[in-house]
C-alpha positions in Angstrom: 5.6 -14.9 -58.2 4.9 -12.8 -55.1 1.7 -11.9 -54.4 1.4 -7.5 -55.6 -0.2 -5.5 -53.3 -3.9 -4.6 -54.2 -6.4 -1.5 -53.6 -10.4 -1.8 -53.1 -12.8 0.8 -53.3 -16.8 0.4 -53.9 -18.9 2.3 -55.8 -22.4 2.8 -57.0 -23.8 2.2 -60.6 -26.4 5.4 -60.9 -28.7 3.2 -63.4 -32.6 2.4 -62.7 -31.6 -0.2 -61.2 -28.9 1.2 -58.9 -26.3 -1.9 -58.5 -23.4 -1.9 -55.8 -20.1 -3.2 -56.6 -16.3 -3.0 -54.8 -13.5 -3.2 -57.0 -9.9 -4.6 -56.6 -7.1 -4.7 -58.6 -3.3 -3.8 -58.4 -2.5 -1.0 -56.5 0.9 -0.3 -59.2 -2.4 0.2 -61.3 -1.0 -2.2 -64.1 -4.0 -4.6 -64.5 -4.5 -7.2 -67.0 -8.0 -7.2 -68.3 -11.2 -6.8 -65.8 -12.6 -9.8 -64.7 -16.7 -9.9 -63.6 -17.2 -12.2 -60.4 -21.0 -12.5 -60.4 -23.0 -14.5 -57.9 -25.9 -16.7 -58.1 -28.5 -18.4 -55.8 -28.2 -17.6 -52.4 -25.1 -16.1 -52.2 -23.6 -12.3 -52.1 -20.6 -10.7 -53.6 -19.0 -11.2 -50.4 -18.5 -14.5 -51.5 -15.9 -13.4 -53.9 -14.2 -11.3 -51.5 -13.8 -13.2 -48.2 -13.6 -17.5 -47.5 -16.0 -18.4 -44.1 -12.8 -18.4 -42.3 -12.1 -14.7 -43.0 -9.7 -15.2 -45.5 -8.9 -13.2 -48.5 -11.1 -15.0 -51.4 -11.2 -15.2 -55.0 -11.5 -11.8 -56.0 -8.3 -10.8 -54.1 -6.7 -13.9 -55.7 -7.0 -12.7 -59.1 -6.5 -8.9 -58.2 -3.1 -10.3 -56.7 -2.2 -12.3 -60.1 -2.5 -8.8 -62.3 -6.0 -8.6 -63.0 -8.9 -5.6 -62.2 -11.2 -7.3 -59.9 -15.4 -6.4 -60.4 -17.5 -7.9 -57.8 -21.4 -6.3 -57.9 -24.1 -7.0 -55.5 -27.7 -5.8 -55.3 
């Protein structure tokens, strides 16, 4: 299957606690369910996004395979 072509934006969560995210998923906007990448330790969401080597990472990964992509961040 060829990888689809995908779109990211980022956004804000206007709670309390305000919480950062970027989103990716299918730019034909048919997406599968939403998947939640969340982080722990020392790392960031960036983590999800991007390899060390500047690759594309997990999140584009599954955004390419169908599925809406959620990646928050503090």
């Amino acid at each position: 299957m060829a990888p689809r072509s995908i779109r990211r934006t980022s956004a804000t969560l206007a709670t309390p606690h305000p919480v950062y995210y970027d989103r990716l998923e299918p730019a034909d906007g048919a997406a599968r369910v939403t998947m939640l990448l969340l982080h722990g330790g020392a790392h960031t969401g960036t983590c999800y996004l991007e390899t060390p080597d500047g690759r594309p990472g997990w999140a584009h990964r599954f955004a390419e395979a169908g599925f809406r992509v959620a990646v928050p961040d503090w």
